[in-house]
C-alpha positions as CSV (number, residue, x, y, z in Angstrom):
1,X,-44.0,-47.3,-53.4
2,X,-45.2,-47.9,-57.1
3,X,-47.1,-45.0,-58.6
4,X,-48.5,-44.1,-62.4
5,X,-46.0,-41.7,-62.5
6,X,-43.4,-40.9,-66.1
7,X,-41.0,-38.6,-63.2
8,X,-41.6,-36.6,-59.8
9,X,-41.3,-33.6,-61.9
10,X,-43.4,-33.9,-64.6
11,X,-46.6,-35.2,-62.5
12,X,-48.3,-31.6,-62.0
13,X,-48.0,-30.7,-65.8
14,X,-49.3,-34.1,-66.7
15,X,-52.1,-34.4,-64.3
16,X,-53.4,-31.0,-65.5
17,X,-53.4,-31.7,-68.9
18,X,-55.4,-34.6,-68.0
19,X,-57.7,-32.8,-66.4
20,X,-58.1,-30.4,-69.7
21,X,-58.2,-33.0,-71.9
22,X,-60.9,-34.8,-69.8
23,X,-64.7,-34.0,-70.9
24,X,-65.0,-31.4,-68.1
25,X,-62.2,-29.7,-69.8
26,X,-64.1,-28.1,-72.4
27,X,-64.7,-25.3,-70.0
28,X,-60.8,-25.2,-69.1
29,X,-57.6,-23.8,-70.3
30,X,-54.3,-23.3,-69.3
31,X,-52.0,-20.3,-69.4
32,X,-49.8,-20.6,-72.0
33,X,-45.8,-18.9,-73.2
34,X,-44.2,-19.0,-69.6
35,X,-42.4,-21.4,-68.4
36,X,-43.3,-23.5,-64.6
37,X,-46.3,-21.9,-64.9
38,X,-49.3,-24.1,-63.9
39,X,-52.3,-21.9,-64.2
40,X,-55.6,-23.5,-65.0
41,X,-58.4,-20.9,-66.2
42,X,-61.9,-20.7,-67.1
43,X,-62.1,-21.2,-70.9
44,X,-66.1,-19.1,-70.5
45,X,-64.4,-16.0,-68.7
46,X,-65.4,-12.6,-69.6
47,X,-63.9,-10.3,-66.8
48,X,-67.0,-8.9,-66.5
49,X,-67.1,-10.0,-62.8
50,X,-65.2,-10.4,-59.6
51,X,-62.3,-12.9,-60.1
52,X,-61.9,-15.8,-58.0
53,X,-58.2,-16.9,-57.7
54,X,-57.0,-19.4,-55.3
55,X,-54.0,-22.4,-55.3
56,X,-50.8,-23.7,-54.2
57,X,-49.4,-26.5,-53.9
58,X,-50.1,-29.8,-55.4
59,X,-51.1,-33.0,-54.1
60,X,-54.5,-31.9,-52.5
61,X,-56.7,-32.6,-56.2
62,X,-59.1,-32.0,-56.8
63,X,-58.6,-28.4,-54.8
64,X,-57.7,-26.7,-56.4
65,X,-57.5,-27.2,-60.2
66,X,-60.8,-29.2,-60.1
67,X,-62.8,-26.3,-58.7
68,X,-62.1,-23.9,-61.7
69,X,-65.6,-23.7,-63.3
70,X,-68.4,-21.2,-63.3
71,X,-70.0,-20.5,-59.8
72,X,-66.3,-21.6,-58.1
73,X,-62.6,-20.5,-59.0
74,X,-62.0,-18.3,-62.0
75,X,-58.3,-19.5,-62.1
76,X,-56.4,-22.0,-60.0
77,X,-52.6,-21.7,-59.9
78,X,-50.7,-25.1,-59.1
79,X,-47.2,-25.5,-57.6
80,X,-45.0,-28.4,-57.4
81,X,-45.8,-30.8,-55.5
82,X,-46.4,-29.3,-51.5
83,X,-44.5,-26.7,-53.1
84,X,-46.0,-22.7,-52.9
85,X,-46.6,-21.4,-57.0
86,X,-43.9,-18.9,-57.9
87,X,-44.7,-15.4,-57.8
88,X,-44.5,-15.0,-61.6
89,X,-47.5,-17.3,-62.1
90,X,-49.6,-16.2,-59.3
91,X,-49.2,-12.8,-61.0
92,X,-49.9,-14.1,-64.2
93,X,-52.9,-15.6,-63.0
94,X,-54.3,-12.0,-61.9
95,X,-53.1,-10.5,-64.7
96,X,-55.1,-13.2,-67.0
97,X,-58.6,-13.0,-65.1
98,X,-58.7,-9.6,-63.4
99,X,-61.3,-7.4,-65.4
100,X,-62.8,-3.8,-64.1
101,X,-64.2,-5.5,-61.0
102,X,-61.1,-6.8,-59.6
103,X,-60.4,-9.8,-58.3
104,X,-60.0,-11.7,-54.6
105,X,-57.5,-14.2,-54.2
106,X,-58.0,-17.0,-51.5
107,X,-55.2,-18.1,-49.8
108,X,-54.0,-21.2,-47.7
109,X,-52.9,-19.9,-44.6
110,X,-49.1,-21.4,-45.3
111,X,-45.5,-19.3,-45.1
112,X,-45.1,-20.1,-48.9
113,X,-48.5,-19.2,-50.0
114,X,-48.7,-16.1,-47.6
115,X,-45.2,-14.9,-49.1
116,X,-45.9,-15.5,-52.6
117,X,-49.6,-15.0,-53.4
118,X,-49.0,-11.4,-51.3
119,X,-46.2,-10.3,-53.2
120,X,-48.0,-11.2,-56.4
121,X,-51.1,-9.4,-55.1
122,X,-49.0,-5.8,-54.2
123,X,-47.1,-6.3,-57.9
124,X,-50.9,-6.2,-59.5
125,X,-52.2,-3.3,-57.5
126,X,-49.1,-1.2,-58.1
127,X,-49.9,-1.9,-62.0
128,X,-53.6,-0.9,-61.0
129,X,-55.6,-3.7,-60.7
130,X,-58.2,-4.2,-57.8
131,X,-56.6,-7.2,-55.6
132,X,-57.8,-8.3,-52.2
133,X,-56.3,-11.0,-50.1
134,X,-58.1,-13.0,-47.9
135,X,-56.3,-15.9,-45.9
136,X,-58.3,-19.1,-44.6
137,X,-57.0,-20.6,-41.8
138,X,-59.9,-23.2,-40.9
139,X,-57.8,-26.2,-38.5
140,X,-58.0,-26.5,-35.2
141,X,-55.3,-28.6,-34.2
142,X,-52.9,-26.9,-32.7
143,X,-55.7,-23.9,-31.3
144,X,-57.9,-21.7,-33.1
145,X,-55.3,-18.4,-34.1
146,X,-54.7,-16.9,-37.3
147,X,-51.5,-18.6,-37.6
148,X,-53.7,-21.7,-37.8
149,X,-53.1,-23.9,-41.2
150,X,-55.5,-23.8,-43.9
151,X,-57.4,-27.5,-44.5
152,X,-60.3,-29.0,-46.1
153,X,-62.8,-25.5,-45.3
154,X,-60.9,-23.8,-48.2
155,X,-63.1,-25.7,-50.3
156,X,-66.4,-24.2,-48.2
157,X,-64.8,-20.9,-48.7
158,X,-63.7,-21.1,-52.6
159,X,-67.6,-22.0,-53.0
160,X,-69.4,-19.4,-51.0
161,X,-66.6,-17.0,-52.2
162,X,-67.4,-18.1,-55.7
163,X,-71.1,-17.6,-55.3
164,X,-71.2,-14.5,-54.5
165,X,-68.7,-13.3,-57.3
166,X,-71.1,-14.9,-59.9
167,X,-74.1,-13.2,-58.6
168,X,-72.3,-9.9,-60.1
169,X,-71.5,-8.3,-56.5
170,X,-68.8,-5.8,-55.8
171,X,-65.2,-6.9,-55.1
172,X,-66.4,-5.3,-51.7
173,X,-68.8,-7.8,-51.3
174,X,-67.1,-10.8,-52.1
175,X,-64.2,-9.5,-49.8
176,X,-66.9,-9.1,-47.1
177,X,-68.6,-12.7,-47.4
178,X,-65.0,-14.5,-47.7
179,X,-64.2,-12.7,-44.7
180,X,-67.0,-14.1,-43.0
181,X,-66.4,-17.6,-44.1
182,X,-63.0,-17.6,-43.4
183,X,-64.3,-16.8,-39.5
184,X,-66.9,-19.1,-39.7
185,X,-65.3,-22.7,-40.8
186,X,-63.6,-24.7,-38.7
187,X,-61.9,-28.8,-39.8
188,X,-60.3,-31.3,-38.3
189,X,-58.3,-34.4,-39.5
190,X,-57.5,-37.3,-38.1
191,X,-55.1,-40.1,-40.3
192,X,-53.7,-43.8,-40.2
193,X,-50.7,-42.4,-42.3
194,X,-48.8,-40.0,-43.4
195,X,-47.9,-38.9,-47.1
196,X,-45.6,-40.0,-49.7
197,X,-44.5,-37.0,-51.8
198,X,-43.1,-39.4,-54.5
199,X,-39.9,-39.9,-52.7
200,X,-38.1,-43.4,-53.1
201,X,-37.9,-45.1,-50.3
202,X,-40.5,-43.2,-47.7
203,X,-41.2,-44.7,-44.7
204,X,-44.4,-44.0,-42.8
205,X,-43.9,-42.2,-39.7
206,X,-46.9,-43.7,-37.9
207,X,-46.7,-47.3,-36.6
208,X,-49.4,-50.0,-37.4
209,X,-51.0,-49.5,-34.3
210,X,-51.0,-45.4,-34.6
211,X,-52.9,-43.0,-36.2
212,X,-52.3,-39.1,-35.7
213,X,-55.3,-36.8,-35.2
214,X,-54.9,-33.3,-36.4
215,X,-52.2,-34.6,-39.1
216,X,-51.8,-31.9,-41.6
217,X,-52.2,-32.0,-45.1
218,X,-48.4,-31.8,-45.8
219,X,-48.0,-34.7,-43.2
220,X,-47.3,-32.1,-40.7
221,X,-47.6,-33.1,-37.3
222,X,-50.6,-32.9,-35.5
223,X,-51.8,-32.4,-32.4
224,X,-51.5,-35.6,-30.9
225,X,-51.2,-39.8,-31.7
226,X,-53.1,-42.1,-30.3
227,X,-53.3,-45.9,-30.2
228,X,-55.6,-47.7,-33.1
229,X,-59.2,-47.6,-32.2
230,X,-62.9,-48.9,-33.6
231,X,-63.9,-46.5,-35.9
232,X,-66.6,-45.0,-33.9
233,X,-63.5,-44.0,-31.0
234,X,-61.7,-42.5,-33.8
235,X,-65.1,-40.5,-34.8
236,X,-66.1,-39.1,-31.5
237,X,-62.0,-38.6,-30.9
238,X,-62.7,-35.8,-34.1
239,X,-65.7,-34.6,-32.9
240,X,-65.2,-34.1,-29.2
241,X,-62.5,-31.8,-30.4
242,X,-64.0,-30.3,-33.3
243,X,-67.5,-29.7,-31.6
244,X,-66.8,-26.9,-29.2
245,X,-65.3,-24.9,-31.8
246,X,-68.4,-23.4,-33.2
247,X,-71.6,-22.6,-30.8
248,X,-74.2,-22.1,-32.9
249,X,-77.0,-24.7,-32.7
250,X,-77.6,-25.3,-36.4
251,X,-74.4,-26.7,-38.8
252,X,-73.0,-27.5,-42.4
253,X,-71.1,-30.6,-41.9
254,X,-68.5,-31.5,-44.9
255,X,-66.9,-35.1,-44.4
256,X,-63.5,-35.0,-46.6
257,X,-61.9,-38.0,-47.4
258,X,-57.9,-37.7,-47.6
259,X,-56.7,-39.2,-50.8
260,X,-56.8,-43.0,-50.0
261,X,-59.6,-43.9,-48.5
262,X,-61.7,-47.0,-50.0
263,X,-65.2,-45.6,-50.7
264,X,-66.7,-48.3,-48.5
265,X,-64.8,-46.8,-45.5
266,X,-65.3,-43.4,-46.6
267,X,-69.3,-44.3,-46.4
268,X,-68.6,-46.0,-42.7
269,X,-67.2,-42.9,-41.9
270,X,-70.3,-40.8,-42.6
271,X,-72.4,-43.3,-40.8
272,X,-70.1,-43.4,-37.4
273,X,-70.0,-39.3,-37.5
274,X,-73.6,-39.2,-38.5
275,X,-74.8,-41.6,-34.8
276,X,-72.8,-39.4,-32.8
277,X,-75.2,-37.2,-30.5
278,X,-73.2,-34.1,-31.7
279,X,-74.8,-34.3,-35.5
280,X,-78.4,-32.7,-33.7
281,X,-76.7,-29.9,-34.3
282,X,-76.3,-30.4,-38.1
283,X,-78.7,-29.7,-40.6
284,X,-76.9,-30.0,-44.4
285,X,-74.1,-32.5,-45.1
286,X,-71.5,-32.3,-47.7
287,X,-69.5,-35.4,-48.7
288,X,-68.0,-37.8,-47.9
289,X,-66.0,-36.7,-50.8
290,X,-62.3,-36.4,-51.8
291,X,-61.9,-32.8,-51.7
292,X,-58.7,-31.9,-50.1
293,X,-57.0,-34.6,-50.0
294,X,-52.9,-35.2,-49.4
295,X,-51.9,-37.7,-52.1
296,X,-51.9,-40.9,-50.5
297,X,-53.0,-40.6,-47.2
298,X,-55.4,-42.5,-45.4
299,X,-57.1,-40.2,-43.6
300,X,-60.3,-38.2,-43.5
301,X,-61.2,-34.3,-41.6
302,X,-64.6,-32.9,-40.9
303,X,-65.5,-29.3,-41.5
304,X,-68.1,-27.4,-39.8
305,X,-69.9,-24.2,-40.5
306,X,-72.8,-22.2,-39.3
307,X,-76.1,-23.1,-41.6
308,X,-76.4,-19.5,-42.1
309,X,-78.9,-18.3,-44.7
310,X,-76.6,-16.8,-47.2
311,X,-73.9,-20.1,-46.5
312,X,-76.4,-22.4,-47.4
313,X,-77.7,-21.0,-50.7
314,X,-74.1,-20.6,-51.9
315,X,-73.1,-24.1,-50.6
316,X,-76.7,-25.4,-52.3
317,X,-75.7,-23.7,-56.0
318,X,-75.2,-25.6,-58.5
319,X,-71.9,-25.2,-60.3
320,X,-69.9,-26.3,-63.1
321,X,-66.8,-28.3,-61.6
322,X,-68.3,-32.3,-61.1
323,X,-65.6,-32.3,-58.1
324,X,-68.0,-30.3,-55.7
325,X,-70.9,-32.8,-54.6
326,X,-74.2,-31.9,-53.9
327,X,-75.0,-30.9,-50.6
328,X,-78.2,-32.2,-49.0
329,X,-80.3,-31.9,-46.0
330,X,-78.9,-34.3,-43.0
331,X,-80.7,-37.6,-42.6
332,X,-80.2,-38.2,-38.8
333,X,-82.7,-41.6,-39.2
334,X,-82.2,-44.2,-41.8
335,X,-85.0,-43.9,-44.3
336,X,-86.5,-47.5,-44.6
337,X,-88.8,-49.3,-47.1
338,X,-90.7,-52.4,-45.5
339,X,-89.3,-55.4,-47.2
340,X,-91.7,-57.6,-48.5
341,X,-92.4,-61.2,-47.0
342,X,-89.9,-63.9,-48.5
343,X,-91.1,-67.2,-49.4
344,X,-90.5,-69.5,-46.2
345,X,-87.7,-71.0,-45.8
346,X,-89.2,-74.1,-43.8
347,X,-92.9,-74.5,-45.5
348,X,-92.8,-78.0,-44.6
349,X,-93.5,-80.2,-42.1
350,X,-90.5,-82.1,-41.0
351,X,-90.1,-85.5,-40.8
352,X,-87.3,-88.3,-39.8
353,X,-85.5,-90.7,-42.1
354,X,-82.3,-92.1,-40.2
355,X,-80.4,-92.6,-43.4
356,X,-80.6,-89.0,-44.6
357,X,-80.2,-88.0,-41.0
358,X,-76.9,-89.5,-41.1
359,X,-75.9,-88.5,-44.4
360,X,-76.0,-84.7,-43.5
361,X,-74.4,-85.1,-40.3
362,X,-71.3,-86.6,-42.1
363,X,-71.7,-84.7,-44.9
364,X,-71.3,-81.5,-43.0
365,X,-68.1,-83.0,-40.6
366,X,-66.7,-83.8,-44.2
367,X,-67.0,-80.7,-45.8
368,X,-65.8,-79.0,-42.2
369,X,-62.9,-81.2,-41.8
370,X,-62.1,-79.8,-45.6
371,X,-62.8,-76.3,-44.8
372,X,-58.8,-75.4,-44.5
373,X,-58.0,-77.8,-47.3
374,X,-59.6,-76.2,-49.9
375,X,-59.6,-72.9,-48.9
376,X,-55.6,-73.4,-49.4
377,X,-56.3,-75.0,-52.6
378,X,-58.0,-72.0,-53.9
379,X,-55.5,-69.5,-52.8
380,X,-53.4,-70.8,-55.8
381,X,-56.1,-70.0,-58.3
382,X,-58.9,-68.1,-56.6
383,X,-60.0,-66.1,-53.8
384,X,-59.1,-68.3,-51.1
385,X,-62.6,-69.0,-50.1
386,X,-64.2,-72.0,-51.8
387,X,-63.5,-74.7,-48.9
388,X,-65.6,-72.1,-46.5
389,X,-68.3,-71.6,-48.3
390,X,-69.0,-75.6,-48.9
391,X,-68.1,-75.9,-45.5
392,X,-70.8,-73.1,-44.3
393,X,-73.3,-74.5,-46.3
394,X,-73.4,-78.0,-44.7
395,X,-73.2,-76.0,-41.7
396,X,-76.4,-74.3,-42.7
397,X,-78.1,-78.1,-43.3
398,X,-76.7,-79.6,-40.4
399,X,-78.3,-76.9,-38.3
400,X,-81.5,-76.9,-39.9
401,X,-81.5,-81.0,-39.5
402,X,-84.4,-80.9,-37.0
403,X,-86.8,-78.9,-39.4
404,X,-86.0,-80.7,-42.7
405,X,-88.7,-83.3,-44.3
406,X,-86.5,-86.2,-44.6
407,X,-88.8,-88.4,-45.6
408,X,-89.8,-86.5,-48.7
409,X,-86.5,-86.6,-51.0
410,X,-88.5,-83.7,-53.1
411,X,-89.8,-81.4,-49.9
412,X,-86.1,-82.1,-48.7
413,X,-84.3,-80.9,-52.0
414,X,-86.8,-78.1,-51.7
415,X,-85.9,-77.1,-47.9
416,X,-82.2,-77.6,-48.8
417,X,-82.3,-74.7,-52.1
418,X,-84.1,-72.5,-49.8
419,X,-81.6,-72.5,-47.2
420,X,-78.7,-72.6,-49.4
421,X,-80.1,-69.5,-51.6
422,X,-80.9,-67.9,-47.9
423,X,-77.5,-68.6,-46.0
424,X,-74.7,-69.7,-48.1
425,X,-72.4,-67.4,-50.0
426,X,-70.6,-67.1,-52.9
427,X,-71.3,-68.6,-55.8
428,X,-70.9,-71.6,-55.0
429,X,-73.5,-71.9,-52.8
430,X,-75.6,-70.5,-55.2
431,X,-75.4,-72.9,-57.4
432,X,-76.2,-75.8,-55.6
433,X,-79.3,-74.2,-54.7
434,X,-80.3,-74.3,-58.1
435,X,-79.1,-78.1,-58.3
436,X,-81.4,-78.4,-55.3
437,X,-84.2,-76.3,-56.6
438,X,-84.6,-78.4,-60.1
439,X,-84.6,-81.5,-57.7
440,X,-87.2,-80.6,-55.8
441,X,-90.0,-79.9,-58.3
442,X,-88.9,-83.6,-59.9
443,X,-90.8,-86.8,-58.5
444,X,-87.6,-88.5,-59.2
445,X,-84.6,-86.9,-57.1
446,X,-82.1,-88.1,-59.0
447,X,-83.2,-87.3,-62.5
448,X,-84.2,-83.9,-60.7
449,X,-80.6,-83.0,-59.7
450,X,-79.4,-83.8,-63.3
451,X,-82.0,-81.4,-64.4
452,X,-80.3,-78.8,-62.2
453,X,-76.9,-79.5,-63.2
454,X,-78.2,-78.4,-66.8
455,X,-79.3,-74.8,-64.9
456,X,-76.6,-74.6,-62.9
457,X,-75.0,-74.9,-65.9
458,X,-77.2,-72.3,-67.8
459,X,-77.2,-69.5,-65.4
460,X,-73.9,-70.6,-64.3
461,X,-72.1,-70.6,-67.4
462,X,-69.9,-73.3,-67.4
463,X,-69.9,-76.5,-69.1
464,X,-68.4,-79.9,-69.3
465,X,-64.5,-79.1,-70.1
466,X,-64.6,-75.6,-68.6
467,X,-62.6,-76.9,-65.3
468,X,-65.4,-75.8,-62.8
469,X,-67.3,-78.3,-59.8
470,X,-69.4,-79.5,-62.9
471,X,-66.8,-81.5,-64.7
472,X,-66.9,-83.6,-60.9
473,X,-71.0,-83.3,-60.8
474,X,-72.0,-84.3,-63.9
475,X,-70.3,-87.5,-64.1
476,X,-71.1,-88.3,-60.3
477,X,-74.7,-87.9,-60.4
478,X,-75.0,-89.6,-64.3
479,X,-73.3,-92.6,-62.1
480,X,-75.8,-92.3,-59.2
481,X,-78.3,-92.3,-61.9
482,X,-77.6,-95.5,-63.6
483,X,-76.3,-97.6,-60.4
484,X,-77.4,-96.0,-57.6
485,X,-74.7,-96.7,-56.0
486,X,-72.9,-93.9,-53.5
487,X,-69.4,-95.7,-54.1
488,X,-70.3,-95.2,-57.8
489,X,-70.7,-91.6,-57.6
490,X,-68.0,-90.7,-55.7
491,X,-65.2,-92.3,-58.2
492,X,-66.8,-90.7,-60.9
493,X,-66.7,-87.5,-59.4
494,X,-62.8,-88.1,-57.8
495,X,-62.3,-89.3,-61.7
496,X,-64.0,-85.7,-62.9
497,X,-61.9,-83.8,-60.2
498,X,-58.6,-85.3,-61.9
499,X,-59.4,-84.3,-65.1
500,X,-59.9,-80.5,-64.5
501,X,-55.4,-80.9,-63.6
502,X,-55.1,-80.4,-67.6
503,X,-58.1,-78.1,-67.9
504,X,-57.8,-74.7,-69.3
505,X,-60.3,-72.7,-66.9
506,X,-62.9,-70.8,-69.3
507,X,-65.6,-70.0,-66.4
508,X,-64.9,-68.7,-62.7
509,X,-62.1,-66.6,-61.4
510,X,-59.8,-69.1,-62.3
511,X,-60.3,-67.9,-66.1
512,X,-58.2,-65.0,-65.4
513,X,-55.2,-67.0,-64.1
514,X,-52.5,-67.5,-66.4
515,X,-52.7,-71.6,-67.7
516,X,-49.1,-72.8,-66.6
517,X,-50.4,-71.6,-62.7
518,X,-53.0,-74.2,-63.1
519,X,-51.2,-76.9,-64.2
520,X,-51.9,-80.2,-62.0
521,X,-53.9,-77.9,-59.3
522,X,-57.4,-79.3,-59.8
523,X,-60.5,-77.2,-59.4
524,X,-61.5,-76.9,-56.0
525,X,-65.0,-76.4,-56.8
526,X,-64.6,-80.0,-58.5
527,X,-62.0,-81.4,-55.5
528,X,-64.8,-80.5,-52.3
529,X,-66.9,-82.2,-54.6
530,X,-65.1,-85.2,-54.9
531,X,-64.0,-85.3,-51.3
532,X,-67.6,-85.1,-50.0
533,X,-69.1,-88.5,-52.0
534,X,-65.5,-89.9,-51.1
535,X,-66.1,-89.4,-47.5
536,X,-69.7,-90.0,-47.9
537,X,-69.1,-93.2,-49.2
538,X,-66.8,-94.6,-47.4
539,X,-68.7,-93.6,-43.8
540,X,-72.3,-94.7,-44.8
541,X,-70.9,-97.9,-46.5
């Protein structure tokens, strides 16, 4: 798998750094004058207060690096990759931040992280600083124990944890209200992958047609795979788990996205959990958000917590780390604007003109018949999709046929825009509603679609020369213009079509494709074009 990456063992020092270079990292620092010590630390610390410490390994960004910021962590120490920090920098870490009022240090319930952060912690109290330990152990996979594995609700925790501390209260206190926390959250994954811990040649363990619920963050197992479902099986799959795990009637629900989630599915996500019957029982939402995520995977969990009093204002806080989203109240209806009335798309009344009749029933089995074509045509140089839309939008006409004015060429060039703007896509489509639209507000159609050749081109633009459907339109109507003739038309625009072969593309997608990948493909924009007065032509002849 490629990745932005200068070597496997370089990635944590260099990702940190970025993230202290970056704006935000005007309030952070790092630790400095030990070596393999990753240790990211509040640049505005005072030690006046309760330290919050938390980490291990990386791969889970932004947790935890990205929560060090007033109101959240005090220091974050990073490991290598999936890899426990040392005990040297865990120690350093205390030994950096802890003031008078000690410190708490959050820990991921992991062997690695249990071993290490607790040694560092009994090394700092024998030198006489005030350390307490608190483990967070939120997943439910595999039963709800303390030996249960630390997810996403570390997050939850590191923020009410972090409230607390900066509203000046004992160590006691903050021990008290992590403790509470840590009882209180509860998460659950579910992936469509597992991880690639920048290791040539991985091989995902989950087949195409798997996905793994409970997978851990590490790409442990889980509890179970299951076939590939709709994402609304996969939701209440989560849920129907998840759900019995807390009984209180009112919840925080955090939605964490797992590291490679598109943000379109991330927001489909919250939608499917959000219709399930189990979200009457939720009153704030956090997310969807990458929070802890596990590098690459494709996965998301959901955390849920008690909407207690004292949860809620510390999840509500503001803070200083832009990784932690704003939680809100839960929207269990769609809020909804009426949209305003649209101009019609049929205003009037239709009429019958055999000729024209005719001319959109071929025209629309033309551009159909090229649908494949062109679409094949524009893979070379596009997006693959320029033969559907011309084909969808004499679709559109042909089904419209028995409302159209035929007998008014300028009510008909009218209609035609109005569907075109209303039904066809891409930009294509588009545009030849604008061709259409100029026509119809010109007593003479033909001079009219010239005139919207010259805004298609405007709003558009392209011009003559710029290998686009124009350099075939502009020359095909100019001929329908001076002979009237169909057969006319079409070889000027099959003559335009030809031309765009030595072309350099300056408007469309086809601008960013390098010039010798064009050579002697012509522009299908120009090409459907050509092929639809060509077949015109030669049926209606």
């Amino acid at each position: 798998m490629k990745r932005f990456c200068n070597h496997r063992n370089a990635i944590v020092n260099e990702a940190l750094n970025g993230l202290v270079r970056s704006s935000y990292g005007a309030q952070l620092q790092k630790l400095s004058g030990a070596d393999g010590i990753q240790v990211i630390v509040r640049k505005d610390w005072d030690k006046s207060r309760v330290a919050v410490i938390s980490g291990g390994g990386s791969g889970h960004e932004p947790a935890h690096a990205g929560f060090v910021g007033e109101g959240m962590l005090t220091a974050a120490v990073c490991g290598a990759l999936f890899a426990s920090p040392s005990v040297d920098a865990i120690l350093a870490a205390i030994l950096a931040v802890t003031g008078d009022a000690g410190c708490i240090v959050l820990v991921k319930n992991y062997t690695g992280d249990r071993l290490n952060f607790g040694i560092a912690a009994e090394q700092a109290r024998a030198m006489g600083y005030k350390v307490e330990v608190v483990m967070i152990h939120d997943d439910i996979a595999l039963g709800q124990t303390k030996k249960a594995r630390a997810i996403a609700g570390t997050v939850m925790v590191q923020k009410i944890v972090g409230h607390k501390a900066a509203q000046g209260a004992s160590l006691e206190e903050v021990t008290k209200i992590a403790k509470e926390a840590v009882d209180s959250v509860k998460s659950l994954g579910l992936a469509l992958t597992d991880c690639d811990v920048f290791e040539p040649g991985h091989h995902c363990r989950l087949g195409d047609d798997e996905i793994e619920l409970g997978l851990g963050i590490h790409g442990e197992p889980g509890a179970e795979r299951l076939p590939m479902a709709p994402l609304d099986e996969l939701t209440k799959r989560v849920i129907a788990k998840l759900a019995p795990a807390l009984e209180d009637k009112e919840l925080v629900l955090m939605v964490n996205m797992l590291g490679a989630v598109p943000v379109i599915e991330s927001q489909a996500i919250m939608d499917s959990v959000a219709r399930n019957p189990f979200c009457s029982r939720v009153k704030w939402v956090i997310g969807p958000a990458p929070l802890m995520t596990a590098l690459d995977m494709v996965g998301f969990s959901l955390t849920i917590m008690p909407a207690k009093a004292e949860f809620v204002e510390a999840l509500q806080a503001k803070v200083a780390p832009p990784a932690w989203p704003v939680m809100v109240p839960f929207q269990s209806e769609i809020p909804t604007l009426k949209a305003p009335k649209l101009p019609e798309t049929f205003k009037h009344a239709s009429s019958h003109n055999e000729y024209l009749e005719r001319l959109i029933k071929e025209g629309a089995r033309i551009l159909d018949e090229n649908e494949q074509p062109l679409n094949a045509l524009d893979e070379k140089i596009g997006d693959g999709d320029a033969g559907s839309t011309f084909a969808e939008s004499g679709r559109q006409i042909f089904r419209a046929l028995d409302k159209l004015p035929l007998n008014s060429p300028k009510e008909l060039c009218e209609t035609i825009s109005n569907l075109l703007a209303r039904y066809s896509g891409g930009s294509s489509g588009v545009l030849l509603s604008i061709l259409f639209s100029a026509a119809g507000q010109n007593e003479d159609w033909k001079e009219g679609l010239l005139q919207g050749v010259k805004l298609m081109q405007h709003y558009g633009g392209a011009s003559l020369g710029d290998r686009t459907m124009i350099d075939a339109l502009v020359p095909a109507l100019e001929a329908l213009k001076q002979t009237g003739k169909l057969e006319d038309a079409a070889q000027a625009a099959r003559a335009g079509a030809e031309r765009t072969k030595l072309m350099k593309a300056r408007a469309g997608r086809a601008a960013y494709v390098p010039e010798e990948q064009l050579r002697s493909i012509p522009d299908p924009g120009a090409e459907a074009i050509a092929r639809l007065l060509e077949g015109l032509s030669k049926a209606l002849s």
